[in-house]
C-alpha positions in Angstrom: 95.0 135.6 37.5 91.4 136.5 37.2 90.8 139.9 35.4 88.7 142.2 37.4 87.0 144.8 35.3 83.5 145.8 37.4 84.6 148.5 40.6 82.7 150.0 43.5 83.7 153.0 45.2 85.3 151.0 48.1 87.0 148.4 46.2 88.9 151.5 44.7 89.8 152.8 47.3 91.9 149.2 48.5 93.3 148.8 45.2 94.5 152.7 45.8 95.4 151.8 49.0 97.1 148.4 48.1 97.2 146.0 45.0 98.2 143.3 47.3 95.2 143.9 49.6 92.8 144.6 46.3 94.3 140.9 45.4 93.4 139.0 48.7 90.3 140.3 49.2 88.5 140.7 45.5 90.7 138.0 43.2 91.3 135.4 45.7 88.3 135.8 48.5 90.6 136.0 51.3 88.7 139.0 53.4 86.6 137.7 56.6 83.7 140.7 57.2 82.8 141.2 60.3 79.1 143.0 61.4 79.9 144.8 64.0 77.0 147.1 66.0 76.8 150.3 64.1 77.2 148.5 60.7 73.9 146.2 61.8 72.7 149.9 63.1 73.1 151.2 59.4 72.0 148.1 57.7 68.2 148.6 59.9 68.3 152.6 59.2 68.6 152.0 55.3 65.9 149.4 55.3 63.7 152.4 57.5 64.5 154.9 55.7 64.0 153.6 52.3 60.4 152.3 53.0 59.2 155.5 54.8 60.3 157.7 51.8 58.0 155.5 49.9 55.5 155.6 52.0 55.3 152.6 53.4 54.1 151.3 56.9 57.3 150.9 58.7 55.6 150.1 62.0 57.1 146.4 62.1 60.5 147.6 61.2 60.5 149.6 64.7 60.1 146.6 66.4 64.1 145.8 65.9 65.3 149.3 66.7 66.6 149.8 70.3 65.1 152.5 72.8 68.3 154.4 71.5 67.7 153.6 68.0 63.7 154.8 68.4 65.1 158.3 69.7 67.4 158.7 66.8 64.5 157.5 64.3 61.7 160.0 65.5 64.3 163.0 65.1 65.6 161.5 62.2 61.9 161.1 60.8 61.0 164.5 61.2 63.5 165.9 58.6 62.3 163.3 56.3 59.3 164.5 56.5 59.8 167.6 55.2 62.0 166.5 52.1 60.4 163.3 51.4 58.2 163.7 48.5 60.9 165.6 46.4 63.1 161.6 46.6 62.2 160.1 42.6 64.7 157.0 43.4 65.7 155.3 47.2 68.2 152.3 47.2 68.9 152.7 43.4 71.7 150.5 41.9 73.3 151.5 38.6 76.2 149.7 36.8 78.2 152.4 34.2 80.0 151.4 31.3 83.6 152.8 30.4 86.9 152.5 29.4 90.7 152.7 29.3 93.6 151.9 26.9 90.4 150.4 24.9 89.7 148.0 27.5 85.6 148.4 29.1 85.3 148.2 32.6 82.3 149.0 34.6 81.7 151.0 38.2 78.9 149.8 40.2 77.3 151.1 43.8 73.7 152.1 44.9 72.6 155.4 45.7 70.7 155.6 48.9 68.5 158.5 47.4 68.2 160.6 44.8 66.5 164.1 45.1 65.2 166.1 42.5 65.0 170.0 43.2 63.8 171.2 39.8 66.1 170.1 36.8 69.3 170.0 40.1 70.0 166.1 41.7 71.1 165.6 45.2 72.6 162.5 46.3 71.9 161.6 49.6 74.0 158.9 51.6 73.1 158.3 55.1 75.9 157.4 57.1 76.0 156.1 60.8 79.9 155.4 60.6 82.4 155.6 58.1 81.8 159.3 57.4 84.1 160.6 55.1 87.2 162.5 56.4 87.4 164.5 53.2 84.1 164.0 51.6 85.0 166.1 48.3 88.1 163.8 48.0 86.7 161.0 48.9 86.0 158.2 46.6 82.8 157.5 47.1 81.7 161.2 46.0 83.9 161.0 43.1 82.3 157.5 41.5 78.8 158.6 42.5 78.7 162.0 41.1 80.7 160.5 38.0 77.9 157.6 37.7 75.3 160.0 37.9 76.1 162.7 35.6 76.6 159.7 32.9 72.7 158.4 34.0 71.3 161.9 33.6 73.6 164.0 31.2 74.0 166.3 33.1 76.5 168.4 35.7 73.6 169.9 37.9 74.2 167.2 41.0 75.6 167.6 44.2 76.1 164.5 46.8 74.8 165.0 50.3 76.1 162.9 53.2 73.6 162.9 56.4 74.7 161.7 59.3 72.1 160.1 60.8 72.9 160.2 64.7 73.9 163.2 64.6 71.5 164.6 61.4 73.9 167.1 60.2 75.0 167.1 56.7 78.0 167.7 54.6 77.5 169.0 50.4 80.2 167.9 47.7 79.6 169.9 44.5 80.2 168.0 41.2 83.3 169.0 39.5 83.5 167.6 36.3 83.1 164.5 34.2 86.8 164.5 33.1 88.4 165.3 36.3 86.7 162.4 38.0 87.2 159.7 35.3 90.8 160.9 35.3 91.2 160.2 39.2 89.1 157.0 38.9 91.5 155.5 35.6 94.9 156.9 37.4 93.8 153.9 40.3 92.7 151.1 37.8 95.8 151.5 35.7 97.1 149.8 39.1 96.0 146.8 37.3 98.5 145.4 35.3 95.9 144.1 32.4 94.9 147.8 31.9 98.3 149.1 31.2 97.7 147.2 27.4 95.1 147.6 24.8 93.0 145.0 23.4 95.3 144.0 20.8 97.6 142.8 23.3 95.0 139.4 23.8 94.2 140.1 26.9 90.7 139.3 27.7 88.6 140.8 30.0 86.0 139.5 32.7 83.4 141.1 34.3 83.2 140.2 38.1 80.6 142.3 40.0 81.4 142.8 43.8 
């Protein structure tokens, strides 16, 4: 069996969910995705938002927004405008290095945007669906705010979800390093070939999804 050692924050959350489903879908490529209308809704926003924050001509990228999509945008837009030039990354991928039992692994994702407010980072994470339930328990907000505070040293952050149909937003104040890699490692140990330690031979293969 291939040795997964490289985790988002949703692949976490089926291998919490089910080591059967974390199988099928990430060891054996058994998943069919489907693209339904918000995701393709979410997909054009992130592409928007990204490029006006830079300040980029997004004229052309209106073009594929519908007259419902348009209305959203120009309210959306205007709350943008006024935060904009305080963003210092958009669409930001990282890739942290850890461990367990003496075994590296690796958690990857990509911030949407990251806002400075003096020496304090915000997270933002626009959402059209799929808004967290329990954002301060969700996983998402626990690998992010872990990722970052290992990026930046530091325990000034706070992740920000925006909704962006209906531009409200909910906060999640960090917590602490050791809290979150203790929640994170409880959920890989689910994995049988991190319940040893290298000198049991096992080797281990990074696979990036």
């Amino acid at each position: 069996m291939q040795k997964i050692d490289t985790f988002s924050a949703n692949s976490l959350k089926i291998l919490d969910k089910s080591f059967v489903e974390f199988k099928n879908k990430y060891i054996y490529n058994l998943s069919i995705y489907k693209k339904d209308k918000r995701t393709q809704t979410g997909q054009k926003f992130h592409g928007l938002i990204c490029f006006y924050i830079r300040g980029f001509d997004v004229s052309r990228l209106l073009m594929d927004l519908s007259s419902d999509e348009l209305i959203c945008w120009q309210k959306l837009k205007e709350k943008l405008k006024l935060i904009k030039r305080n963003f210092i990354k958009t669409e930001y991928s990282f890739l942290i290095k850890d461990e367990l039992n003496n075994i590296p692994y690796y958690l990857t994702g990509r911030f949407d945007g990251i806002y400075k407010d003096n020496d304090f980072y915000v997270i933002y994470d626009w959402k059209t669906s799929n808004f967290p339930k329990n954002p301060a328990n969700d996983l998402q907000s626990i690998v992010y705010l872990y990722a970052l505070s290992k990026i930046y040293k530091t325990d000034k952050i706070k992740m920000r979800y925006l909704s962006i149909e209906k531009l409200q937003t909910f906060d999640v104040n960090f917590v602490s390093s050791e809290k979150y890699k203790e929640i994170i490692d409880e959920i890989i140990l689910k994995l049988p070939w991190f319940n040893f330690s290298l000198n049991s031979g096992l080797e281990s293969q990074e696979l990036s999804f």
